[in-house]
TIRO-2110 file (N, C-alpha, C; in Angstrom, 1 decimal):
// TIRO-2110
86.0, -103.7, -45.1, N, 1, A
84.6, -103.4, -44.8, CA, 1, A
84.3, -101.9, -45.0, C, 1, A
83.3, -101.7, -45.7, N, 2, A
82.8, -99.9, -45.9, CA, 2, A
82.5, -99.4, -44.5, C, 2, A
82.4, -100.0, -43.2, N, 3, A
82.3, -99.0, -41.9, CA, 3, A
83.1, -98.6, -41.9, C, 3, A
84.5, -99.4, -42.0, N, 4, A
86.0, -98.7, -41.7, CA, 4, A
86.0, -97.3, -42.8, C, 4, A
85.6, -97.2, -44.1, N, 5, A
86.0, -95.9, -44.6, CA, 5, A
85.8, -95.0, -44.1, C, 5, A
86.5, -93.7, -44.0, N, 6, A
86.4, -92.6, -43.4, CA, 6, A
84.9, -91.8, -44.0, C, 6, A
84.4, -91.7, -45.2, N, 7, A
83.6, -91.3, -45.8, CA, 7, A
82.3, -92.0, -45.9, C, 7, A
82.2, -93.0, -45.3, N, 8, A
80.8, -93.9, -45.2, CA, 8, A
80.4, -93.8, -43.9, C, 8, A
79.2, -93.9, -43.6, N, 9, A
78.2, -94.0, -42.4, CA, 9, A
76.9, -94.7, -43.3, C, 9, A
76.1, -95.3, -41.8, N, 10, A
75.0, -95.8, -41.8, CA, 10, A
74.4, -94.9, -42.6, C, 10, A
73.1, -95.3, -43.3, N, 11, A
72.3, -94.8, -43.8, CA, 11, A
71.2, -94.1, -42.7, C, 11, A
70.4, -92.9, -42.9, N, 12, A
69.2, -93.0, -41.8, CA, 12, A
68.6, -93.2, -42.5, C, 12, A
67.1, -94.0, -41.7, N, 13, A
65.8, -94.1, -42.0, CA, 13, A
65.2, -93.3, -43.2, C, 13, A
65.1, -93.8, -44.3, N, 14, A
63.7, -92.8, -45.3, CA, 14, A
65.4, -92.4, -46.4, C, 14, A
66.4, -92.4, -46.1, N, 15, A
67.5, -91.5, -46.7, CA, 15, A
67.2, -91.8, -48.0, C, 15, A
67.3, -93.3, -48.5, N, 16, A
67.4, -93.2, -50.1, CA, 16, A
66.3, -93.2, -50.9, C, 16, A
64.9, -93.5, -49.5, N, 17, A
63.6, -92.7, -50.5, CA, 17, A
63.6, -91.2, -50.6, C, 17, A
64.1, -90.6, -50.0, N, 18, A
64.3, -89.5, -49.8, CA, 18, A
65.2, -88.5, -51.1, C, 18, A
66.3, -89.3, -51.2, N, 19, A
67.2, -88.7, -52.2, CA, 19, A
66.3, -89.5, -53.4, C, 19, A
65.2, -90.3, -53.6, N, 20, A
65.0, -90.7, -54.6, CA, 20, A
63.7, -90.1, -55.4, C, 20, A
62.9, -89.5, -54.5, N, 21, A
62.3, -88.3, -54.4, CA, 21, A
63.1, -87.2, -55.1, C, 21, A
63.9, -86.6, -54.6, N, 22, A
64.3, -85.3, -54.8, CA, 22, A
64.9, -85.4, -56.1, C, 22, A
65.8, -86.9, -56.2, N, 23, A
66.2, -86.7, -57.7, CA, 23, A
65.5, -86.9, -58.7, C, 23, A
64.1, -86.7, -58.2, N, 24, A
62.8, -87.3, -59.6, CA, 24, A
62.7, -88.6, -60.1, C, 24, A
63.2, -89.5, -59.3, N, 25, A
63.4, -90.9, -59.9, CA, 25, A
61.9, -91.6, -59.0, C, 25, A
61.5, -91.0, -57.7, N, 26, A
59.9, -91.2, -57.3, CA, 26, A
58.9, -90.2, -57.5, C, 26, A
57.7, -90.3, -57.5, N, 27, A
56.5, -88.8, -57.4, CA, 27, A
55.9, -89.5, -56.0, C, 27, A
55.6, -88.7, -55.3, N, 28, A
55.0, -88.6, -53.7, CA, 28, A
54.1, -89.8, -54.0, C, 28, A
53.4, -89.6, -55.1, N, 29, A
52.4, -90.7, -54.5, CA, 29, A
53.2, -92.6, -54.6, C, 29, A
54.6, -92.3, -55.4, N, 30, A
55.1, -93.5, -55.0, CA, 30, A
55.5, -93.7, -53.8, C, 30, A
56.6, -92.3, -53.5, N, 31, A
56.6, -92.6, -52.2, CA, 31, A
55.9, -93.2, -51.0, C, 31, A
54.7, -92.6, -51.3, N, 32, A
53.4, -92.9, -50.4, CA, 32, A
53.2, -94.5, -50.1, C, 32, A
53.0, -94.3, -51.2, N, 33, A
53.1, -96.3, -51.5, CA, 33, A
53.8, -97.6, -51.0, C, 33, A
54.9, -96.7, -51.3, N, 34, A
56.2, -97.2, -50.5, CA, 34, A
56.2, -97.2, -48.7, C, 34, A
55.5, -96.3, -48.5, N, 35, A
55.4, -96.4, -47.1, CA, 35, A
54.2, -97.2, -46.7, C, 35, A
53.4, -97.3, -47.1, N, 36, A
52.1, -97.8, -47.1, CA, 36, A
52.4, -99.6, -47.4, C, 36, A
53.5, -99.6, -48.0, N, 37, A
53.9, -101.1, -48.3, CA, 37, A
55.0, -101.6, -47.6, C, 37, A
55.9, -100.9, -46.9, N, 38, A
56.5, -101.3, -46.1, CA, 38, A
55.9, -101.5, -44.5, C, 38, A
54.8, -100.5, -44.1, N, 39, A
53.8, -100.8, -42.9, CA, 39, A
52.7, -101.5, -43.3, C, 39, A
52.4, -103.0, -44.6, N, 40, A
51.5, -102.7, -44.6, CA, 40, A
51.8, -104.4, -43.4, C, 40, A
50.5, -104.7, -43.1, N, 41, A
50.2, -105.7, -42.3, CA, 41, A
49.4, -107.3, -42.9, C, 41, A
48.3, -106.9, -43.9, N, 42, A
48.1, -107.7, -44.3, CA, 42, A
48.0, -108.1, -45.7, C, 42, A
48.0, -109.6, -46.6, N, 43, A
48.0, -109.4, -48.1, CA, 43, A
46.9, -108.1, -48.4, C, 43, A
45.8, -107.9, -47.9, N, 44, A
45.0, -107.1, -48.9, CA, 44, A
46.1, -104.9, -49.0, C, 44, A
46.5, -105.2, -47.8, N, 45, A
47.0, -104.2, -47.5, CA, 45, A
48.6, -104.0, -48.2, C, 45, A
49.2, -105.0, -48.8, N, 46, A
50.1, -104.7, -49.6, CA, 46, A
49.8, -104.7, -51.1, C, 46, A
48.6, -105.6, -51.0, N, 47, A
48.2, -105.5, -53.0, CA, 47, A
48.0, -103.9, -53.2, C, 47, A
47.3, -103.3, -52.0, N, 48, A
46.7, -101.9, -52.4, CA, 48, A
48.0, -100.9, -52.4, C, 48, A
49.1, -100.6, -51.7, N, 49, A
49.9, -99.9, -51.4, CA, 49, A
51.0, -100.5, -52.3, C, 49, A
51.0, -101.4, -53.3, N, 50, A
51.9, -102.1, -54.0, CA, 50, A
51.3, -101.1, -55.8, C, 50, A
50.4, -101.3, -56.1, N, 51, A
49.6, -100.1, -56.9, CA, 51, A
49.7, -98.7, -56.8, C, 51, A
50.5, -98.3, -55.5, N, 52, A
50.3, -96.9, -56.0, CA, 52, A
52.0, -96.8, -56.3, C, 52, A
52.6, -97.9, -56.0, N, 53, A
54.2, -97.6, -56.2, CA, 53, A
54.2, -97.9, -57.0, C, 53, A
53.7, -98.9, -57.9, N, 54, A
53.9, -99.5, -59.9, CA, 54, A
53.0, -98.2, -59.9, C, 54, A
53.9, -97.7, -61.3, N, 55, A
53.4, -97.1, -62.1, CA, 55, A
54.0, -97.5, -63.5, C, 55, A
52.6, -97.7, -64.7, N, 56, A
52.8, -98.3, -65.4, CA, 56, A
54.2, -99.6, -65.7, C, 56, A
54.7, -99.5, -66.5, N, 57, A
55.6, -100.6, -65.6, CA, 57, A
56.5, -100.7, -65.4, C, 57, A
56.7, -99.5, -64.8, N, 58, A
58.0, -99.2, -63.7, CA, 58, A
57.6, -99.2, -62.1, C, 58, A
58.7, -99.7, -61.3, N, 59, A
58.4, -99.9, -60.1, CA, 59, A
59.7, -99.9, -59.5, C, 59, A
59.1, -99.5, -58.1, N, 60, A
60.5, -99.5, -57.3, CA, 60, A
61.8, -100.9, -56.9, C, 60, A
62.7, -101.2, -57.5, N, 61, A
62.7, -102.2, -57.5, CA, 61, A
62.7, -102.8, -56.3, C, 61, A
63.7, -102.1, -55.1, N, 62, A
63.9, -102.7, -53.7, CA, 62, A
63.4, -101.9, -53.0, C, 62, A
61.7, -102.6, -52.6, N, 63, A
60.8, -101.8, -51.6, CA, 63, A
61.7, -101.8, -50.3, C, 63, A
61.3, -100.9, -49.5, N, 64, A
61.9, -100.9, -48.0, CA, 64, A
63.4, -100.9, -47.7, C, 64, A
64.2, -100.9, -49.3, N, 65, A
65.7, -101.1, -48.7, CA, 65, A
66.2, -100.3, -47.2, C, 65, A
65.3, -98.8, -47.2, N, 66, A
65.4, -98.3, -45.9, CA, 66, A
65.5, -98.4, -44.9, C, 66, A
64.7, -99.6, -44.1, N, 67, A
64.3, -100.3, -43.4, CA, 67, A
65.6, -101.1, -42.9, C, 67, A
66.5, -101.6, -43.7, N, 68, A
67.2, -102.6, -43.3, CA, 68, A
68.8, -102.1, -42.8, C, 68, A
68.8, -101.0, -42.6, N, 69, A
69.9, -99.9, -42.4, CA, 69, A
70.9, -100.2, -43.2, C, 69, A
71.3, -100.2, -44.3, N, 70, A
72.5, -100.5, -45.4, CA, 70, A
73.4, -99.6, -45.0, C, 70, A
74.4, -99.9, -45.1, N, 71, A
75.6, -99.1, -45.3, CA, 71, A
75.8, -98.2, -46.5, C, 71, A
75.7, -96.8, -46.1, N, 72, A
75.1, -95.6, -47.6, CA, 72, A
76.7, -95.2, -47.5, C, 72, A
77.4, -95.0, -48.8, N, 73, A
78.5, -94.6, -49.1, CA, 73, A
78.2, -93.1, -50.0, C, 73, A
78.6, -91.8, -49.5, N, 74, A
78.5, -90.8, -50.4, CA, 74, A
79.3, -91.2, -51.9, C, 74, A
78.8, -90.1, -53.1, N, 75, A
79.1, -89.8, -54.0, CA, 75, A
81.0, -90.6, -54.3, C, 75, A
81.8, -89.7, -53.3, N, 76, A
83.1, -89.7, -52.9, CA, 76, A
83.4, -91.1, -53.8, C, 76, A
82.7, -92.0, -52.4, N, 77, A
83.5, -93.7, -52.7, CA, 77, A
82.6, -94.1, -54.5, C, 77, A
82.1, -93.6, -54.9, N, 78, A
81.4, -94.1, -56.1, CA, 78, A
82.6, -95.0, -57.4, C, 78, A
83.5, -94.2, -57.1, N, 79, A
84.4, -94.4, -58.4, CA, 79, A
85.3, -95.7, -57.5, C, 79, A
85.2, -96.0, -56.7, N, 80, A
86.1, -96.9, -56.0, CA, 80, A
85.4, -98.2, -55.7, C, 80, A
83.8, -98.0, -55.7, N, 81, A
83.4, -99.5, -55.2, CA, 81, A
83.3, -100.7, -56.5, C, 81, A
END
């Protein structure tokens, strides 16, 4: 199990929108989106917050992975999983 590695921990909240952001792989207003579609509450409120994450037709593939606390492995374990 990856908890036992010495080098893995939980992920926090926002972490891999975050690093996804910074590595240029989101622009804010996806991010935004993404937040906007993970809170949203009802269909009309995720068609709209789902539009600002697609851009042209690329899109985030796994909305909200954040949310579900995954087990984030640094760089380190990369070559080993």
């Amino acid at each position: 199990m990856l908890s036992r590695l010495p080098f893995c921990r939980p992920a926090e909240p926002g972490e891999f929108t975050r690093r996804a952001y910074e590595g240029g792989r989101l622009d804010l207003t996806q991010v935004e989106g993404l937040k906007d579609l993970i809170d949203a509450e009802t269909e009309g409120q995720r068609r709209m917050a789902l539009r600002s994450v697609v851009v042209g037709k690329t899109a985030v593939s796994v909305p909200g992975v954040d949310s579900l606390g995954l087990t984030h492995c640094t760089g380190y374990n990369k070559g080993s999983i």
